[in-house]
C-alpha positions, -999 to 999 in steps of 0.1 A, spaced: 1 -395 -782 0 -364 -759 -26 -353 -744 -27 -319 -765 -30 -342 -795 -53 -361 -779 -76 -331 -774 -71 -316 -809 -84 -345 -822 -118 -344 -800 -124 -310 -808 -130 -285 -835 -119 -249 -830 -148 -229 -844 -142 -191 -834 -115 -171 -819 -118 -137 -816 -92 -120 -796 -99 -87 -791 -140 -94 -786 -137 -72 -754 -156 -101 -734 -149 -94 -695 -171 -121 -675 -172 -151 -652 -188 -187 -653 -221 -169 -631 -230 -143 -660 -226 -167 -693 -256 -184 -704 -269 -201 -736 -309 -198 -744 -335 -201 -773 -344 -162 -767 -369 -167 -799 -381 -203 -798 -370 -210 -835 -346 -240 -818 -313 -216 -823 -296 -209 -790 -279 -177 -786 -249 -165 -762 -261 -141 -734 -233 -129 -714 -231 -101 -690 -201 -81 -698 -185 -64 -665 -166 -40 -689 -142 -17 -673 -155 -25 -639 -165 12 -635 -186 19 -668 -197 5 -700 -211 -28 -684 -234 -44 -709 -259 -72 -714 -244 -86 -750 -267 -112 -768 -245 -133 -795 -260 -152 -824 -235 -173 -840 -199 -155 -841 -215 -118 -846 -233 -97 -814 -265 -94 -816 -280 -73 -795 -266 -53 -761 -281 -35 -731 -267 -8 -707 -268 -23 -673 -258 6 -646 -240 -19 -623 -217 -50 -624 -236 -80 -628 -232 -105 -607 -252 -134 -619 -272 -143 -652 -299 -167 -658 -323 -181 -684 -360 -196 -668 -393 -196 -685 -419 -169 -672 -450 -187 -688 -458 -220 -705 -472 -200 -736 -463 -213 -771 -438 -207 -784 -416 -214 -750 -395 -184 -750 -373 -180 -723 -367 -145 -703 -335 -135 -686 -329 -123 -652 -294 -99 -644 -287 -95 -611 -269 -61 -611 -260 -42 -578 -287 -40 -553 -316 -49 -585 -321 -79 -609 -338 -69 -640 -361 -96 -662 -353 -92 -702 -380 -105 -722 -375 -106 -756 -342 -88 -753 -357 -57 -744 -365 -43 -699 -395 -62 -684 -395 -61 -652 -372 -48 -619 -365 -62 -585 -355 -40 -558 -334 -65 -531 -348 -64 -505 -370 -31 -498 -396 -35 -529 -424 -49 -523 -429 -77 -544 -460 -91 -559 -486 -109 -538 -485 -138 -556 -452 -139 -544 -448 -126 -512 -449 -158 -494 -420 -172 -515 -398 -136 -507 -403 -141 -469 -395 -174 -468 -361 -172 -483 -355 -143 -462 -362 -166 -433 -331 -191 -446 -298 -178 -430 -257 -185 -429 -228 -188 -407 -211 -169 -430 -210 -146 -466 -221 -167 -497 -192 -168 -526 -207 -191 -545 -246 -211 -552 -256 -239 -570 -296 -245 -572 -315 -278 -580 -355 -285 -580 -384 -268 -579 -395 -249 -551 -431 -259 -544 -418 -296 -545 -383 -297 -534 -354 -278 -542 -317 -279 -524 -292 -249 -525 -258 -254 -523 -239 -225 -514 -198 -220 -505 -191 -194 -481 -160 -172 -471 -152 -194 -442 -141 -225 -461 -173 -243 -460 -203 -255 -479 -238 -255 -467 -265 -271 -484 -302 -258 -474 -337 -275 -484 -370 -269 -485 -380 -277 -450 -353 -258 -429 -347 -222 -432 -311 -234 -415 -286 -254 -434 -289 -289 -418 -255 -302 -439 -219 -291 -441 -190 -300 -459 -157 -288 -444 -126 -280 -465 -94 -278 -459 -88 -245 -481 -112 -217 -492 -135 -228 -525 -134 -213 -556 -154 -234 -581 -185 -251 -567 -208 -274 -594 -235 -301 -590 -232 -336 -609 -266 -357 -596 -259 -362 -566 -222 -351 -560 -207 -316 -553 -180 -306 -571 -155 -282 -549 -126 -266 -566 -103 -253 -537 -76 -227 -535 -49 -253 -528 -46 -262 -562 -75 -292 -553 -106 -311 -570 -129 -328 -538 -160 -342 -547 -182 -351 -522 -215 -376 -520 -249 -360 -510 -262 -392 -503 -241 -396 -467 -259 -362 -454 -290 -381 -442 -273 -404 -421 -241 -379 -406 -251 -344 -413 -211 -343 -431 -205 -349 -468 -181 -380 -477 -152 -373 -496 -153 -396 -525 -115 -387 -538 -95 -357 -543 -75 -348 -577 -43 -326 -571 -40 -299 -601 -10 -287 -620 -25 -248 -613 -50 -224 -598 -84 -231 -605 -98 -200 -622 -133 -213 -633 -153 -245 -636 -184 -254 -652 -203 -292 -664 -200 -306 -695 -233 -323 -702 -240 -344 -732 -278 -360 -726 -279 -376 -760 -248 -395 -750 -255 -396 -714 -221 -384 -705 -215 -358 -680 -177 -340 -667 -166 -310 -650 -145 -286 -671 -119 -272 -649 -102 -240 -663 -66 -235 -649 -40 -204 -647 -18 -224 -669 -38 -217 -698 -55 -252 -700 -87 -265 -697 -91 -299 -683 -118 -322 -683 -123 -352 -655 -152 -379 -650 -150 -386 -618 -109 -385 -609 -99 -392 -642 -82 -364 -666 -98 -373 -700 -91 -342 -719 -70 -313 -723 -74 -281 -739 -45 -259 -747 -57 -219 -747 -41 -188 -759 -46 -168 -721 -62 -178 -693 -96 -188 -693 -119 -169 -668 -154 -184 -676 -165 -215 -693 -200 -226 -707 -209 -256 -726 -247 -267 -738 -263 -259 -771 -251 -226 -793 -269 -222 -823 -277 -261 -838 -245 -274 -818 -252 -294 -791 -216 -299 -778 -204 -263 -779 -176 -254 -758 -175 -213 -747 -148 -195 -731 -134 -162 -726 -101 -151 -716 -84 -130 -694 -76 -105 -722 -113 -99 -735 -110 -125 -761 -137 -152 -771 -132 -189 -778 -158 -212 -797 -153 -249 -800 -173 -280 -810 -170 -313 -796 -170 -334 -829 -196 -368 -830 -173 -389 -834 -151 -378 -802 -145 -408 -775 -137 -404 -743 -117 -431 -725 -121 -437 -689 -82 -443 -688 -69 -425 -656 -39 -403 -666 -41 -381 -637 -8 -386 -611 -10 -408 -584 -20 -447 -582 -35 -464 -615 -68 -468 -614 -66 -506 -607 -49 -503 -573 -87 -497 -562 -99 -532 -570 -106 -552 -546 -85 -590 -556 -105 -618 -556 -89 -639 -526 -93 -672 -523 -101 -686 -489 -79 -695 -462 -67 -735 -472 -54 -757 -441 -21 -754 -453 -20 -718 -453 -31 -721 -415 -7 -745 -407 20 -724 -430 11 -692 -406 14 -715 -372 46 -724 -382 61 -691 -387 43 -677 -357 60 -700 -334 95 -697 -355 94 -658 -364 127 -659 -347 149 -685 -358 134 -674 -395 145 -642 -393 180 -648 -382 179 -675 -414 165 -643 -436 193 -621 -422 221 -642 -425 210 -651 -461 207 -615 -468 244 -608 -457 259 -634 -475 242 -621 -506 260 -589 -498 290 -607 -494 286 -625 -526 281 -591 -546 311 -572 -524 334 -603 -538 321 -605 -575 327 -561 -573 363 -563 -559 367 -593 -586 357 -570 -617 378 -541 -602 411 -565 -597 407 -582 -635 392 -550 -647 361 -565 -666 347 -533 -673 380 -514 -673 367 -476 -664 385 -448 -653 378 -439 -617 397 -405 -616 371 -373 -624 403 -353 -641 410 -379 -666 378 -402 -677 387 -429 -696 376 -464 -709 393 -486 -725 379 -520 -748 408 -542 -765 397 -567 -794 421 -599 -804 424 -606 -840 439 -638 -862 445 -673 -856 481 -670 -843 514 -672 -843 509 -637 -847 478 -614 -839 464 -579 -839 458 -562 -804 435 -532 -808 427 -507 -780 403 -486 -781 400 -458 -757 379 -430 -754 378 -395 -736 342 -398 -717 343 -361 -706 324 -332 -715 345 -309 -727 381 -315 -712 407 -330 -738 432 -357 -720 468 -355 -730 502 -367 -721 490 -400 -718 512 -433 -721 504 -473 -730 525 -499 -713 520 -537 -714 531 -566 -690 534 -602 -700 554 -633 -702 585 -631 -726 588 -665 -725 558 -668 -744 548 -639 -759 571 -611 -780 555 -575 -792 570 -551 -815 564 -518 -794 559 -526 -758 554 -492 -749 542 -465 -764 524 -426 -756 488 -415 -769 483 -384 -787 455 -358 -775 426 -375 -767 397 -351 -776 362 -355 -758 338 -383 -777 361 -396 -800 374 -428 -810 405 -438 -808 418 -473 -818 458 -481 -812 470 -510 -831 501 -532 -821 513 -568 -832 521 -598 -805 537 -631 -816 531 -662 -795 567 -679 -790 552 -713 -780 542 -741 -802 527 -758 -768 490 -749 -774 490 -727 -743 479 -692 -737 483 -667 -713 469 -627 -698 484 -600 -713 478 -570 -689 476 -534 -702 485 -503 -685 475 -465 -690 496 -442 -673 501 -403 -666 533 -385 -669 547 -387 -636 524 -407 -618 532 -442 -606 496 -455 -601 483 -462 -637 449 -447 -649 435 -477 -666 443 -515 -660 428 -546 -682 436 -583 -687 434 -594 -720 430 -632 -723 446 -639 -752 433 -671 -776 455 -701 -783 479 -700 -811 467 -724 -839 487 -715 -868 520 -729 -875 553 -706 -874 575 -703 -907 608 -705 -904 
């Protein structure tokens, strides 16, 4: 089964809208219960023309919502909670040009000012401490995990091909990862770092080997068929299965755990963002948008199984494996002593066996080509081959010849059938005759008698000749070995 089967058969293709005028990335595409009645809704932050008409759209279901003028591009969107109040009702903060605004209830709340407002008291402390944490170089992209009273880690990509990860107590990043090309997906799996990289790449690196070298440890690499244009997690927590969705500018969408390519997703254009999590009562929705504006809803069905089975390129799975080796018996130690003292006098035995193998299959070719035993035209102008079949008990039997024209297009003609054997026991009607036009693919079986002159019981070859209009050398050659006469002649 190919993988595109594979795929249809894992999920359900629940909306398509086309022409939904969607223009966003993986940052500004989030799902949250914006009411607390245990529905999530689509919040995506629509960059529109670039210029104008850049919206916040809120989508219950396949229909919009709600929207919101935003005055800039957004950059980023995010769902957190503001209070522990019942009902839990998430807010969301836009970050939009040189402000992030805080929607409560779909409607303005609040508005940051980066970085010239003064911020609340409460939180001036936190503002000046992030403003302490600096870079070598312009953040691309950010992952963030924890809490930041207790301990949080940032993971950030920057625009000179490397990835720094900061903590909570250094306002320096302490780690680096260093890439070979310039990343352009970045997500978190525990304790692994996914890195999507311009060179058509998947590295995923270990956080645990930053303690102890300061570097991240390349666990493996997966090479793609095409560009990464997005990536984003697939979390399930009620199976405990987690993978990174990797969106590609060949209109796919795969999905890997760890290096191995367990799904494919054929799309109509090319993906630009990707979110999966709960939409509406789903838990294993699937959200894209494409290149063209156009929005794509699917549902991972509950009975979907994922195998493990690595069908990405490159060495099987297996080759990892360490054998189980037995140990080293005494006569493996004496069998290595011996060819350590002899490693010359057994290669000269290895060599001289392997030339007289060659010598072997050199005799065995030139004693096909002189008996013809696979009789085969070698000229490239006229390709012929040629199979003869014996028939009756004897005095007399039925030679057949078939030959066949093994070119493409290029009929053979003006083509002649000779044959050369021992009067004194054999006699044929027509020892020579021509062929007609032999066309390209056909079949074409010649018939002719011989009668066996000898009532001795012996046999002999009868050889057969195919030859060109004014050429000496024949085409073709074969040796028929004909049987041994057992019927009795009639006088």
């Amino acid at each position: 089964m190919k993988d595109s089967a594979v795929s249809s058969s894992k999920w359900l293709d629940a909306h398509y809208d086309p022409v939904a005028n969607l223009y966003t990335f993986s940052s500004c595409i989030a799902l949250a219960d914006l009411h607390g009645d245990g529905e999530n809704k689509l919040v995506v932050g629509d960059l529109g023309t670039g210029a104008s008409n850049m919206k916040l759209k809120v989508y219950r279901g396949t229909g919009l919502l709600s929207e919101n003028t935003l005055l800039d591009l957004p950059t980023g969107l995010v769902s957190f909670l503001m209070d522990q109040h019942e009902p839990c009702t998430p807010a969301i903060a836009v970050a939009s040009g040189p402000f992030i605004y805080i929607y409560k209830n779909l409607r303005p709340y609040f508005k940051f000012t980066l970085p010239t407002l003064e911020v609340n008291p409460l939180e001036q402390d936190v503002w000046s401490q992030a403003r302490e944490m600096s870079l070598p170089s312009v953040p691309t992209l950010m992952d963030v995990t924890g809490q930041f009273d207790v301990e949080f880690r940032i993971t950030i990509a920057c625009r000179n091909g490397n990835i720094y990860i900061l903590r909570r107590d250094s306002p320096r990043p302490k780690y680096c990862i260093e890439l070979s090309s310039h990343p352009v997906g970045l997500v978190r799996m525990g304790k692994n770092v996914v890195v999507g990289c311009a060179q058509e790449t998947l590295h995923v690196f270990s956080h645990i080997s930053f303690k102890d070298t300061g570097h991240g440890k390349k666990l493996w690499t997966t090479y793609l068929p095409a560009p990464v244009t997005t990536m984003a997690v697939l979390d399930l927590p009620t199976r405990g299965f987690q993978a990174v969705l990797v969106g590609l500018a060949n209109c796919e969408v795969h999905v890997y755990r760890d290096k191995n390519l367990i799904s494919t997703i054929k799309t109509p254009d090319l993906v630009t963002s990707i979110c999966f999590g709960r939409y509406g009562r789903e838990d294993g929705t699937l959200i894209m948008t494409t290149k063209g504006g156009g929005l794509i809803v699917k549902i991972l069905k509950r009975t979907a199984v994922f195998d493990d089975k690595d069908s990405a390129p490159g060495p099987p799975i297996a080759q990892s494996i360490r054998l189980n080796v037995p140990k080293k018996t005494k006569l493996y130690v004496d069998q290595t002593m011996r060819e350590r003292e002899n490693a010359v006098a057994m290669h000269r035995a290895f060599q001289m066996d392997l030339s007289r193998m060659r010598l072997a299959a050199a005799r065995a070719y030139v004693k096909a080509l002189e008996s013809s035993l696979t009789p085969m035209s070698a000229s490239l102008t006229e390709p012929l081959k040629m199979n003869a079949v014996v028939q009756g008990l004897g005095p007399s039997f039925k030679l057949t010849l078939n030959i066949q024209n093994t070119a493409a297009c290029r009929p053979v003609m003006n083509l002649a059938i000779s044959f050369l054997y021992d009067e004194n026991l054999y006699s044929m009607r027509t020892a020579f005759f021509k062929i007609p036009l032999l066309v390209p693919g056909l079949n074409y079986p010649i018939d002719t008698f011989v009668e066996c002159l000898s009532d001795k019981g012996i046999s002999d070859i009868i050889k057969v000749f195919v030859l060109r209009e004014g050429k000496s050398a024949p085409l073709l050659t074969a040796h028929i070995n004909m049987p041994v006469s057992e019927g009795l002649a009639l006088n």
